[in-house]
NUGUVO-666372 format. One line per field, with one value per atom (N, C-alpha, C): atom name; x, y, z; residue number from 1. Coordinates in nm, 3 decimals, padded with zeros to 5 digits. Each point is the difference from the previous one (the first is absolute). Layout:
<recs>
koldo	[CA	...]
x	[X	...]
y	[Y	...]
z	[Z	...]
vomar	[NUM	...]
</recs>
This chain:
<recs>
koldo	[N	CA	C	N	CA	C	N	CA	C	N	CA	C	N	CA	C	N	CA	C	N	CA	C	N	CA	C	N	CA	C	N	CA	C	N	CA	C	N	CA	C	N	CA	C	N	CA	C	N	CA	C	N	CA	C	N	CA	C	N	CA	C	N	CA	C	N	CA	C	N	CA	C	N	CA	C	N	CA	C	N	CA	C	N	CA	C	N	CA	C	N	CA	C	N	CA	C	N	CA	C	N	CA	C	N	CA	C	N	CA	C	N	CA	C	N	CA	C	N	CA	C	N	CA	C	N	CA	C	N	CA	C	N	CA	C	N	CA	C	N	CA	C	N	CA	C	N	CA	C	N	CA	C	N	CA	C	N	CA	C	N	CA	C	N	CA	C	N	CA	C	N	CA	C	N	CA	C	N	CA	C	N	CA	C	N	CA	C	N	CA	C	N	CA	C	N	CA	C	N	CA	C	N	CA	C	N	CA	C	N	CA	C	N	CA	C	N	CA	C	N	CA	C	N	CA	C	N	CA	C	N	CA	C	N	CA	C	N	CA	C	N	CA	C	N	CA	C	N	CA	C	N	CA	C	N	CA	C	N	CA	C	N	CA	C	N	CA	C	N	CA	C	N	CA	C	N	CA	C	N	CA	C	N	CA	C	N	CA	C	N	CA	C	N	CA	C	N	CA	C	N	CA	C	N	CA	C	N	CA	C	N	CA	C	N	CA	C	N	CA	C	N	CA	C	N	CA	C	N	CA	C	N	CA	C	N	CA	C	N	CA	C	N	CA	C	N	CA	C	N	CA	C	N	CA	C	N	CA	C	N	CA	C	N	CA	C	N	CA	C	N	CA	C	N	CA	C	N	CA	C	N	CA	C	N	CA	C	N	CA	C	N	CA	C	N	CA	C	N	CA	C	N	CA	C	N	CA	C	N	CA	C	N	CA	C	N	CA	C	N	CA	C	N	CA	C	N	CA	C	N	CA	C	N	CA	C	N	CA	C	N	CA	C	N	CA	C	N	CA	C	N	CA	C	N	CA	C	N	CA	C	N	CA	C	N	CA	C	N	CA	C	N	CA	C	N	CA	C	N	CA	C	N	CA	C	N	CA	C	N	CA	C	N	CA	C	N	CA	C	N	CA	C	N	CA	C	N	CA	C	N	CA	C	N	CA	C	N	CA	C	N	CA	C	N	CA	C	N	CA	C	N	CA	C	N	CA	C	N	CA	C	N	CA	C	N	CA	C	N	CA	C	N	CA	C	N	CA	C	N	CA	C	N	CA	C	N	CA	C	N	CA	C	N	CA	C	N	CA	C	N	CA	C	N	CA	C	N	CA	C	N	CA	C]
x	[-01.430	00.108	-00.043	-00.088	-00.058	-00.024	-00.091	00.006	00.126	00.098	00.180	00.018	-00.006	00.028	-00.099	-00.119	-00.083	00.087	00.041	00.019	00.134	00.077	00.146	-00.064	-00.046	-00.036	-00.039	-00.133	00.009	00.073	00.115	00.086	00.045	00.087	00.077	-00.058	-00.130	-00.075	00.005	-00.049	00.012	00.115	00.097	00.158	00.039	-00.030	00.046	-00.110	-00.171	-00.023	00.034	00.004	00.074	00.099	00.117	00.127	-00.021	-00.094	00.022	-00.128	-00.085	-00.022	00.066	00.109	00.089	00.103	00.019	00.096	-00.036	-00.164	-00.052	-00.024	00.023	-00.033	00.138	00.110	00.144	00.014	-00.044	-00.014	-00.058	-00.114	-00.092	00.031	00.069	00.068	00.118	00.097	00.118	-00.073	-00.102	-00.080	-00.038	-00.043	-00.094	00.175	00.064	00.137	00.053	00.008	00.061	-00.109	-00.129	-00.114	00.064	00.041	00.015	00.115	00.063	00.119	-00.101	-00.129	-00.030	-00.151	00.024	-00.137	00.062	-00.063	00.004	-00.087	00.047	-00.147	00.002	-00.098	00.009	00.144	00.007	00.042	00.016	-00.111	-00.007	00.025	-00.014	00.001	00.206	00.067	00.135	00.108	-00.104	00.061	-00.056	00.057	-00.036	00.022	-00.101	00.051	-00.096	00.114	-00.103	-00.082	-00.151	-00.084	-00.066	00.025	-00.044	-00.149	-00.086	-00.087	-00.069	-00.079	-00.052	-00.099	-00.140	-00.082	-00.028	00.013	00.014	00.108	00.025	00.074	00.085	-00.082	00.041	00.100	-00.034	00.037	00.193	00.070	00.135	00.021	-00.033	00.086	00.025	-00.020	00.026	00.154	00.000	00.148	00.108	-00.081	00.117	00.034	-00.127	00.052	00.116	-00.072	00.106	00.126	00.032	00.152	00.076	-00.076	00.045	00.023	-00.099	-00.009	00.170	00.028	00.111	00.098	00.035	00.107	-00.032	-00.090	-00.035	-00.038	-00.008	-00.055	-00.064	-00.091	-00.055	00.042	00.094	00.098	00.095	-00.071	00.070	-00.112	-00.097	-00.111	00.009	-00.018	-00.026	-00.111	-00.006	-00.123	-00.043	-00.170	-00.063	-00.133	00.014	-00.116	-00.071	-00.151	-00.122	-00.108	-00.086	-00.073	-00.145	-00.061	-00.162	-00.087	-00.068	-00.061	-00.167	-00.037	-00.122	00.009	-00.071	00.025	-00.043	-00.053	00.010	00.085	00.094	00.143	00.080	-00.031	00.139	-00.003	00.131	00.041	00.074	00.058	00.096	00.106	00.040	00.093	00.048	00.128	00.027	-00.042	-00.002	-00.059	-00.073	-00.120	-00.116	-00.030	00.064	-00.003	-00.149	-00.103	-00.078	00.017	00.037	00.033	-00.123	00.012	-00.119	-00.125	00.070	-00.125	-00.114	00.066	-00.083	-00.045	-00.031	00.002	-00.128	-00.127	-00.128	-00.004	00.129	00.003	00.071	00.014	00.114	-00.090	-00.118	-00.105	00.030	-00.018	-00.012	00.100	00.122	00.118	00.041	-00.053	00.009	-00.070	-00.143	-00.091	00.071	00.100	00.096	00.097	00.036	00.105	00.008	-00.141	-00.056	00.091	00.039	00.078	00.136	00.003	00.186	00.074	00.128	00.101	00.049	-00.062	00.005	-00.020	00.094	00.030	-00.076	-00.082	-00.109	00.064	00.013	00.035	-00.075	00.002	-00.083	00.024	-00.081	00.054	-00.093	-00.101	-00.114	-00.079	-00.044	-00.057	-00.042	-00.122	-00.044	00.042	00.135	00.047	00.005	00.067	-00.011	-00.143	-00.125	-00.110	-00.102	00.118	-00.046	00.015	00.128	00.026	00.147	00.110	00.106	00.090	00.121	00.075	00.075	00.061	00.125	-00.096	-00.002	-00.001	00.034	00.075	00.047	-00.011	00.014	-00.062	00.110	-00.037	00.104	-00.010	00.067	-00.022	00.112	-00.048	00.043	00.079	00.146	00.007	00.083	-00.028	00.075	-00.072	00.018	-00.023	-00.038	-00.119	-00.011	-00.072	00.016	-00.121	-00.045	-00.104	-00.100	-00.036	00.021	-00.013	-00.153	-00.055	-00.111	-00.010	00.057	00.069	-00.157	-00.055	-00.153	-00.021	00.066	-00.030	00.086	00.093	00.122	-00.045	00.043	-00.076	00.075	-00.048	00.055	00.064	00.138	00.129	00.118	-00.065	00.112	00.015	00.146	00.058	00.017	00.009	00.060	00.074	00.103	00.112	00.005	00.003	-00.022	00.087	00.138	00.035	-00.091	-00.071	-00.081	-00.104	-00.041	-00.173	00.102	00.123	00.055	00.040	00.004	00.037	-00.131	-00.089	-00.166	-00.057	-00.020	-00.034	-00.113	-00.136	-00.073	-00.045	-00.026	-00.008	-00.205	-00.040	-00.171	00.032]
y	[03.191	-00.093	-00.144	-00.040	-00.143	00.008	00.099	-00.004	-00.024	00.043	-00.027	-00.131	-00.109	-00.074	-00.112	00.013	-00.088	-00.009	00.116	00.065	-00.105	00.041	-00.082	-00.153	-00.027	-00.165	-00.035	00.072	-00.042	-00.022	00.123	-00.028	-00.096	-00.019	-00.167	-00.111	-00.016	-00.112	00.001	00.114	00.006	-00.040	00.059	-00.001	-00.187	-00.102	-00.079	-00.097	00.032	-00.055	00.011	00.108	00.017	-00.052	-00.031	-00.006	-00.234	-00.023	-00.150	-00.059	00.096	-00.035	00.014	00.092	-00.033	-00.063	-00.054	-00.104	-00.137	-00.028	-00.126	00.020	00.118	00.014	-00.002	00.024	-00.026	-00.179	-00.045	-00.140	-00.070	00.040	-00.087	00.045	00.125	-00.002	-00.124	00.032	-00.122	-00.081	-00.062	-00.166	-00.035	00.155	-00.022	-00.043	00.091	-00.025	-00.131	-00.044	-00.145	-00.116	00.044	-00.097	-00.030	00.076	00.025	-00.147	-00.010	-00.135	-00.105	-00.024	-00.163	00.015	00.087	-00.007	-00.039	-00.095	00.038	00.022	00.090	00.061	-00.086	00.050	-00.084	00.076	-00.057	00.054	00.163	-00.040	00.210	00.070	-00.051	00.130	-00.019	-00.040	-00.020	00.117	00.074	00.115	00.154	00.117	00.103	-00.023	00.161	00.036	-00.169	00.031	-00.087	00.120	-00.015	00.112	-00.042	00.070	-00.037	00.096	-00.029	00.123	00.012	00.145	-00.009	00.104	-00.090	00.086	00.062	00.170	00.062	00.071	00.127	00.067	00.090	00.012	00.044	-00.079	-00.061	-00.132	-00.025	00.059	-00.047	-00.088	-00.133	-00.101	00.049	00.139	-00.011	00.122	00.048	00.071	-00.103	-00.144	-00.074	-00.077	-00.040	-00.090	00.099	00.083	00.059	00.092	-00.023	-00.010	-00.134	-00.132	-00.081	-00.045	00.073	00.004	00.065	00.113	00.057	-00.094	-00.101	-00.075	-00.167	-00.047	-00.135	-00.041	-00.085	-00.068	-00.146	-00.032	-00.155	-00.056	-00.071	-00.099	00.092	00.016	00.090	00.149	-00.028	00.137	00.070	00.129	00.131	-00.009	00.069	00.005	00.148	-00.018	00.115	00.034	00.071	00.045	00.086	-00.078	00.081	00.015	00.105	-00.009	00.038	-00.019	00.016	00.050	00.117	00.034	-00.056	-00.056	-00.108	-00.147	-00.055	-00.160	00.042	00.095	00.001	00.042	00.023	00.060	-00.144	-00.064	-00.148	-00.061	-00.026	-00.019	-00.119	-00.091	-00.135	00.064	-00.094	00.008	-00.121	-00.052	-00.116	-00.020	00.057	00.053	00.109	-00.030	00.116	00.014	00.073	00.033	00.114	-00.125	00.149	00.042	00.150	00.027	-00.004	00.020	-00.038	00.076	00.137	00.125	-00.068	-00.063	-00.013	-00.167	-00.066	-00.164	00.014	00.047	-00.017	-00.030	00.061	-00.055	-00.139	-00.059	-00.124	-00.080	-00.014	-00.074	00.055	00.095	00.109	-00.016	00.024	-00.038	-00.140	-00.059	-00.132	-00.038	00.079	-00.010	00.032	00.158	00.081	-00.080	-00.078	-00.052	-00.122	-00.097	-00.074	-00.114	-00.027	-00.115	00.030	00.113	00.026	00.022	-00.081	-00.107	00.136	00.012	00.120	-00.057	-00.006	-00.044	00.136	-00.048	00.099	-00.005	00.081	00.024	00.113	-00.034	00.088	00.048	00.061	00.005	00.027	-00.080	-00.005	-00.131	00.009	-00.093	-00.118	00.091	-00.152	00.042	-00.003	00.024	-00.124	-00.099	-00.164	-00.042	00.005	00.016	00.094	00.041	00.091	00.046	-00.123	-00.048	00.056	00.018	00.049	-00.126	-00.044	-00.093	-00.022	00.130	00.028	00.125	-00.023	00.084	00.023	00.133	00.033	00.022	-00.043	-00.006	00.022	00.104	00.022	-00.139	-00.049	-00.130	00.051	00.079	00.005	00.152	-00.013	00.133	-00.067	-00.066	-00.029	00.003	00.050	-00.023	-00.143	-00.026	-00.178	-00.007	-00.090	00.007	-00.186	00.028	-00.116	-00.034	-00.105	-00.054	-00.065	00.014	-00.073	-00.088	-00.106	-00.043	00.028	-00.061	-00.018	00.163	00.116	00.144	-00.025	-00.067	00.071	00.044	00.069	00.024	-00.111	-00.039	-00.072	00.047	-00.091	00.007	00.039	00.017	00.058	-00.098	-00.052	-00.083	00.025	-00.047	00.021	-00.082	00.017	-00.104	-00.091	-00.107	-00.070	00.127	00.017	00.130	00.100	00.051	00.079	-00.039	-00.085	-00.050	-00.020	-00.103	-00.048	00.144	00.143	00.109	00.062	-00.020	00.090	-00.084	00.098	-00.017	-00.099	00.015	-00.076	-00.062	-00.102	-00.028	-00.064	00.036	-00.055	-00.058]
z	[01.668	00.020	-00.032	00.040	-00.034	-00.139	-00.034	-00.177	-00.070	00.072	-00.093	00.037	00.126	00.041	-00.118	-00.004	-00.082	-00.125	-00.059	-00.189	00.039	00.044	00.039	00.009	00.071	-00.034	-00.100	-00.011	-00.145	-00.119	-00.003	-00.135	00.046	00.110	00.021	-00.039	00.055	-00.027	-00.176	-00.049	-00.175	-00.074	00.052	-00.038	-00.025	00.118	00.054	-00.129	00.029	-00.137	-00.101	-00.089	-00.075	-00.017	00.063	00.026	-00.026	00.101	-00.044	-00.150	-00.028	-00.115	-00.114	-00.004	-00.091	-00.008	00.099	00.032	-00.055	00.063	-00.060	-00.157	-00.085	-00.124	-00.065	00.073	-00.034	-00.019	00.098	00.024	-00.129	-00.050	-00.055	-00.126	-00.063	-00.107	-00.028	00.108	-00.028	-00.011	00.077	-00.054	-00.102	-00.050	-00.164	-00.091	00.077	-00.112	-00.027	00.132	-00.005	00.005	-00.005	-00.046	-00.163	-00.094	-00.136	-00.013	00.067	00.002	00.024	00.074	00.011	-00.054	-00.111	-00.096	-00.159	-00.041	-00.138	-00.150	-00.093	-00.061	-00.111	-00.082	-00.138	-00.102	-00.054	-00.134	-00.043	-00.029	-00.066	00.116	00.151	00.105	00.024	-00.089	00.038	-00.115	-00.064	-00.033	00.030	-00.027	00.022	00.123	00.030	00.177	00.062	00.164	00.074	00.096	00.001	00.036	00.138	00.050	00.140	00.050	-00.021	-00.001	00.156	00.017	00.169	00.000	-00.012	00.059	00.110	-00.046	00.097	00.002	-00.087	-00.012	00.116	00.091	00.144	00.097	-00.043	00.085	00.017	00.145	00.036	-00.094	-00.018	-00.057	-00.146	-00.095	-00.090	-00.016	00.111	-00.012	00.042	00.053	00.056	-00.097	-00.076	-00.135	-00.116	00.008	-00.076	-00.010	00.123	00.076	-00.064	00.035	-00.069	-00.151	-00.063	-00.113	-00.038	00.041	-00.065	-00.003	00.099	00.017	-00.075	00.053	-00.005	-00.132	-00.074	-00.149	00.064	-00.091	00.009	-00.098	00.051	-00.184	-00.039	-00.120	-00.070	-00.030	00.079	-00.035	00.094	-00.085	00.107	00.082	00.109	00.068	-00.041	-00.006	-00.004	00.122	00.028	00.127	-00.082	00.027	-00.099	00.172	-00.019	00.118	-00.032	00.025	-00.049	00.114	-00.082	00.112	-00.012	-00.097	00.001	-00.067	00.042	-00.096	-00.126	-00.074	-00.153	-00.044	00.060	-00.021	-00.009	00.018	00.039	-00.086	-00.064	-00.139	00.048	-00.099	-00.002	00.108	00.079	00.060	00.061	00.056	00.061	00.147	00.075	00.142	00.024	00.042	00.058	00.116	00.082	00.165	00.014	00.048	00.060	00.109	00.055	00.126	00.052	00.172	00.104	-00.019	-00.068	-00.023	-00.128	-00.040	-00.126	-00.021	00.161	-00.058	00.048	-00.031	-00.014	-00.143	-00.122	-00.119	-00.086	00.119	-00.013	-00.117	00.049	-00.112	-00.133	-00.008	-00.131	-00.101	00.105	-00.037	-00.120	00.075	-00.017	-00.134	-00.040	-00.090	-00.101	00.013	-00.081	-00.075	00.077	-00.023	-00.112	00.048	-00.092	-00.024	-00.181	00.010	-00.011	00.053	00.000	00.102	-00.016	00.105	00.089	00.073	00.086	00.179	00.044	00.167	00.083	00.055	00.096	00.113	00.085	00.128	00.061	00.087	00.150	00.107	00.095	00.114	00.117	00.007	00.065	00.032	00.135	00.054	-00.086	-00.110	-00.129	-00.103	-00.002	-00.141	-00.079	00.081	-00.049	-00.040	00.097	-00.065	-00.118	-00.035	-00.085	-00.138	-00.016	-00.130	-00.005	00.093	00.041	00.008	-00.038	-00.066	00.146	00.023	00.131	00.049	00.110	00.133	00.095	00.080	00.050	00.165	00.091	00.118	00.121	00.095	00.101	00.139	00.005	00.110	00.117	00.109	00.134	-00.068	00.000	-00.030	-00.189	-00.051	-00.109	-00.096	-00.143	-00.096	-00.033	-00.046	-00.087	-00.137	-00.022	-00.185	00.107	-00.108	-00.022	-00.206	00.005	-00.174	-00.027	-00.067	-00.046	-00.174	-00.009	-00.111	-00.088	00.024	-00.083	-00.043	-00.001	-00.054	-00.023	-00.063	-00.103	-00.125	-00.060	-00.142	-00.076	-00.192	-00.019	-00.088	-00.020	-00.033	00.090	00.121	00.130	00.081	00.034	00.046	00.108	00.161	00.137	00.022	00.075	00.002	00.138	00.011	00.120	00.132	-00.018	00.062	00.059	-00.091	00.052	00.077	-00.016	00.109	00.118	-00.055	00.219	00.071	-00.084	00.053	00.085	-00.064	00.076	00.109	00.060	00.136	-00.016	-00.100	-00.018	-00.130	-00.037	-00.151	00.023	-00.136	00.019	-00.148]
vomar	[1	1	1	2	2	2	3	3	3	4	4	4	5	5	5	6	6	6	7	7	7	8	8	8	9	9	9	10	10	10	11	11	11	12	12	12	13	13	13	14	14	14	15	15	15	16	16	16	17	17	17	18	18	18	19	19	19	20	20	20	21	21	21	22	22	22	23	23	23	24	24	24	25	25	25	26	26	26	27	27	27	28	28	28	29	29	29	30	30	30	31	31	31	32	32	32	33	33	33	34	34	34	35	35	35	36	36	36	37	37	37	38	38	38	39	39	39	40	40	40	41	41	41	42	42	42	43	43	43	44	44	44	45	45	45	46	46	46	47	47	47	48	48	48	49	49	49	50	50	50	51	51	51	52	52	52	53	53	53	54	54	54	55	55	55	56	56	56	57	57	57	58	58	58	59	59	59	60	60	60	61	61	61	62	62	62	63	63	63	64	64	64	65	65	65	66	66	66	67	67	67	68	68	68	69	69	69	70	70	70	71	71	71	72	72	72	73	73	73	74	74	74	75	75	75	76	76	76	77	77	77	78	78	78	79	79	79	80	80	80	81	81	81	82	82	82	83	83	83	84	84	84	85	85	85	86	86	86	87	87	87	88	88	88	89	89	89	90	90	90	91	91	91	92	92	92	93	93	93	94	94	94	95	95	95	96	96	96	97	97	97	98	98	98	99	99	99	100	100	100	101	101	101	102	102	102	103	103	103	104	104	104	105	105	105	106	106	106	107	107	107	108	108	108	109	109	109	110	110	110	111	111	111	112	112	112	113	113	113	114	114	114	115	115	115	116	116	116	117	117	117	118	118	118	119	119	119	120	120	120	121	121	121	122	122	122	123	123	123	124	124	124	125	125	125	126	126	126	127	127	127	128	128	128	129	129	129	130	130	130	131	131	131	132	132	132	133	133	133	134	134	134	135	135	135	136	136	136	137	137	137	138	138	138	139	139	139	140	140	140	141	141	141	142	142	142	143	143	143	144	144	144	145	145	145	146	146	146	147	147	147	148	148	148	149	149	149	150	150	150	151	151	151	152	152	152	153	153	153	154	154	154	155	155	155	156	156	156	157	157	157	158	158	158	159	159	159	160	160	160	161	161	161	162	162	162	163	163	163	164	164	164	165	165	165	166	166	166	167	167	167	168	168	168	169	169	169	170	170	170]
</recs>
């Protein structure tokens, strides 16, 4: 009987994580979405798809991005959800979300990415230290980002809008 009583807690307890990590990955999709309004790219990144890429193929936030994908456009561009399951996999894209599983590679990332106008985002403690543009941070029970202007890549614009929106700017 106690063995059923443990198994029963446990799934709840599982269920309930489960249940608010995809909630905060529901969350931090819409952000990446409407981050896309107070960014702006160069030139060449203003045709074709707009690519939202996310290391970490596993990773909730990529069934949530592309929920949005079916409905939503940036401008006049389609959105495309690409997901990588290593940084030699990560190709041009306008936004690169590394999820939490995989930000021991935020550096890497970043190396990958090189000189192309590619908005880094995160979601870990030193993601900002780590060469991470926007990062994502739960403050009490809410969703927040933090900005670090000095990692923008170059040719990517932030819009005064956006810094008075994050919780913290460096």
């Amino acid at each position: 009987m106690k063995k059923k009583i443990r198994i029963f807690i446990l799934s709840i307890i599982t269920f309930f994580s489960i249940s608010a990590f995809s909630q905060v990955a529901k969350y931090q999709a819409i952000y990446l979405y409407n981050f896309s309004s107070y960014i702006e790219w160069p030139s060449s990144y203003r045709t074709g798809d707009f690519v939202i890429g996310v290391l970490g193929s596993n990773d909730p936030i990529v069934k949530e991005l592309q929920t949005i994908a079916k409905t939503k456009k940036v401008l006049r561009q389609r959105i495309n959800i690409v997901s990588f399951n290593n940084v030699n996999e990560i190709t041009k894209c306008h936004i690169l979300f590394v999820s939490p599983r995989q930000s021991a590679k935020i550096k890497e990332a970043k190396a990958k990415i090189g000189s192309n106008s590619t908005l880094l985002v995160s979601s870990t403690a030193l993601g900002i230290s780590q060469g991470a543009v926007i990062n994502f941070f739960i403050e009490g029970k809410k969703l927040s980002f933090e900005i670090k202007k000095a990692n923008v890549a170059r040719g990517v614009k932030i819009s005064y809008g956006l810094t008075k929106l994050a919780a913290k700017v460096h």
